[in-house]
C-alpha positions as CSV (number, residue, x, y, z in Angstrom):
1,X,-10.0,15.6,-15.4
2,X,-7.5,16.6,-13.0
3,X,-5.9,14.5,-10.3
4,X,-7.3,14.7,-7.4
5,X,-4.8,14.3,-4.0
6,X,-6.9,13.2,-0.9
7,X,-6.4,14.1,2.1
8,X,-7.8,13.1,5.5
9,X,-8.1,16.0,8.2
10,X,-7.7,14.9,11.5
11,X,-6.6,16.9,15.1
12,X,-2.8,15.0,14.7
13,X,0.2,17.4,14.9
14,X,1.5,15.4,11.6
15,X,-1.7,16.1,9.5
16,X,-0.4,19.9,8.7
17,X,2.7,18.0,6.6
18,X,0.3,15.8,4.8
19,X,-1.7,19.0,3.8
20,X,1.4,21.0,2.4
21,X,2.4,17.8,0.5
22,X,-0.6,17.1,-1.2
23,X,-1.1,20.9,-1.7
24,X,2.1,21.2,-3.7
25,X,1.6,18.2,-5.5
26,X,-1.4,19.6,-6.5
27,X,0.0,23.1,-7.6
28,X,3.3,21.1,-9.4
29,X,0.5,18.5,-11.2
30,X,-2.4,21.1,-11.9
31,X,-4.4,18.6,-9.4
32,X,-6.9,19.1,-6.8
33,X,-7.3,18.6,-3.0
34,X,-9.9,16.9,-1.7
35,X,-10.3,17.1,2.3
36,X,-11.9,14.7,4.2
37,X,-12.8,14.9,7.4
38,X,-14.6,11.9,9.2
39,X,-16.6,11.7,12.3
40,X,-17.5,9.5,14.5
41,X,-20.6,7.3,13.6
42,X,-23.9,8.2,15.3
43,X,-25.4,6.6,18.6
44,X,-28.3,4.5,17.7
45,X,-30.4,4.6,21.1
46,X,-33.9,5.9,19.9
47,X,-34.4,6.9,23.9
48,X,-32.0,9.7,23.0
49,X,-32.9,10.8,20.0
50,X,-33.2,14.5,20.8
51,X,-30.0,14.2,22.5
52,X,-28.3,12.5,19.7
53,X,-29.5,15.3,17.3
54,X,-28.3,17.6,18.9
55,X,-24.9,16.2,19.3
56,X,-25.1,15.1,15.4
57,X,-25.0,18.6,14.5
58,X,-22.8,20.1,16.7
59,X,-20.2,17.3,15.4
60,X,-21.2,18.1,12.2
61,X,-20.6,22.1,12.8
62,X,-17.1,21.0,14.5
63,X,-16.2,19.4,11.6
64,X,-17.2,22.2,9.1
65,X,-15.0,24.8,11.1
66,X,-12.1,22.5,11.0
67,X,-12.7,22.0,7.5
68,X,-13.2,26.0,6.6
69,X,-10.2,26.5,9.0
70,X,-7.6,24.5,6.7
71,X,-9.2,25.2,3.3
72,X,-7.6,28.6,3.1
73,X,-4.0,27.1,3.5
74,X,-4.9,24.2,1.1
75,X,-6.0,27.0,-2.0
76,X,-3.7,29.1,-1.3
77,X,-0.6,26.6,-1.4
78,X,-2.2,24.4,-4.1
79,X,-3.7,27.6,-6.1
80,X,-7.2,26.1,-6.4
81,X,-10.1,26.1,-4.4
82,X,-9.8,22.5,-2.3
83,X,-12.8,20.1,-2.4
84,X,-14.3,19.6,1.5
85,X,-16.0,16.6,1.9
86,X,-17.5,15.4,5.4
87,X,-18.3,11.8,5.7
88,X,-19.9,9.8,9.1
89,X,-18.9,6.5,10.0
90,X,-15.2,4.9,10.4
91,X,-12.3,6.2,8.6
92,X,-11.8,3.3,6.5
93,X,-15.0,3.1,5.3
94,X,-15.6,6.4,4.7
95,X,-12.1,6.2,2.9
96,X,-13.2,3.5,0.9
97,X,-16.6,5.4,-0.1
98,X,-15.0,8.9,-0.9
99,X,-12.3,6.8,-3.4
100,X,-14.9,4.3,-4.5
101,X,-17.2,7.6,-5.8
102,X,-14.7,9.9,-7.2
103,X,-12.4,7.9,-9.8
104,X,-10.5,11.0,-10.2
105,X,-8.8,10.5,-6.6
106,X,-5.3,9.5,-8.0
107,X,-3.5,9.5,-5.1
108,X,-4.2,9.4,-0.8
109,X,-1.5,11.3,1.5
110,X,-1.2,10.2,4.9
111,X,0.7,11.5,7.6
112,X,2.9,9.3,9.9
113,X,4.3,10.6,13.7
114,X,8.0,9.9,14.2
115,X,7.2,7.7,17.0
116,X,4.5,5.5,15.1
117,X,2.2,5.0,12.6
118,X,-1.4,6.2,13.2
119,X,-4.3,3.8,12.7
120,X,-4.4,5.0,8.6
121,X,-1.1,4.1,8.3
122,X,-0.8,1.0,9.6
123,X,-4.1,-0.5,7.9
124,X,-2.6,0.6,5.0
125,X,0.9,-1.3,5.8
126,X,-1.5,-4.7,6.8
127,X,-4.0,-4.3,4.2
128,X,-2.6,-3.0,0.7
129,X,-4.9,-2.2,-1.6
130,X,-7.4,-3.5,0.4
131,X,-7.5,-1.0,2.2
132,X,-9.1,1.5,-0.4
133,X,-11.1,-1.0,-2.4
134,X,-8.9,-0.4,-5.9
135,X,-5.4,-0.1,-6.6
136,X,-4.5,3.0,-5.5
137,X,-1.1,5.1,-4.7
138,X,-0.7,5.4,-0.8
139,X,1.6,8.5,-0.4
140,X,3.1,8.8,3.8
141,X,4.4,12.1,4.5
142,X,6.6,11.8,7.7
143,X,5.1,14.5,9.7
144,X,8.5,16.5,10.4
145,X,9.2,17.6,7.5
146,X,10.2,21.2,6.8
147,X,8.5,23.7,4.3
148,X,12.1,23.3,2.5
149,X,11.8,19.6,2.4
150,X,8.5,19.2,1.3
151,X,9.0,21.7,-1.8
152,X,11.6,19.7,-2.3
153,X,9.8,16.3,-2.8
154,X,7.0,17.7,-4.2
């Protein structure tokens, strides 16, 4: 099976540089990206459960259209159609489930902000490979990198 690059989608300026990364790894390896996007967990208060429905789905809609939104860029830069995968709960966890159920996830690329490392990142740092539940390679694209530069690593 192919490699597969991971790739979590968030609304950080950085995440674009993460994309093009693992997109041209992908296209220079004859892998795959697989986008995940996580949101947040779901209220349990039974009172509002009509409410909370309603929110559920429009979180989940949200999440689609950001998805659909970046999946373009992701095929065309990595020349194959990019698995989408949504997942509820915290980003960890639903790290550790998406990597624990695909063994063909060979690599995760994060993106890191000049100023500081995001929440990812820095569990990452703390927790090694902890932090996905088996040994797996933790790739950080700083988030300033040009088109130039990333062909370049890539």
């Amino acid at each position: 099976m192919p490699r597969k690059f991971l790739v979590v989608v968030d609304d950080s300026p950085e995440f674009e540089g993460a994309l093009r990364y693992a997109a041209r790894r992908a296209r220079s390896t004859g892998g795959h990206v697989v986008m995940l996007r996580v949101i947040p967990p779901a209220a349990s208060d039974a009172h509002w459960a009509g409410v909370r429905e309603e929110i559920e789905r429009q979180t989940r809609a949200e999440a689609e259209s950001t998805l659909n939104g970046w999946a373009a860029e992701a095929a065309e830069r990595s020349g194959s159609t990019p698995i989408l995968l949504i997942e509820r709960g915290d980003a960890q966890g639903c790290i550790r489930k998406v990597v624990g159920e695909d063994p063909d996830i060979k690599i995760l690329v994060l993106a890191a902000g000049s100023n500081a490392p995001g929440p990812l990142v820095a569990a990452v740092v703390k927790q090694g490979a902890a932090f996905t539940g088996r040994k797996l390679p933790v790739t950080i694209v700083p988030g300033e990198l040009t088109e130039k530069e990333i062909e370049d690593l890539a």
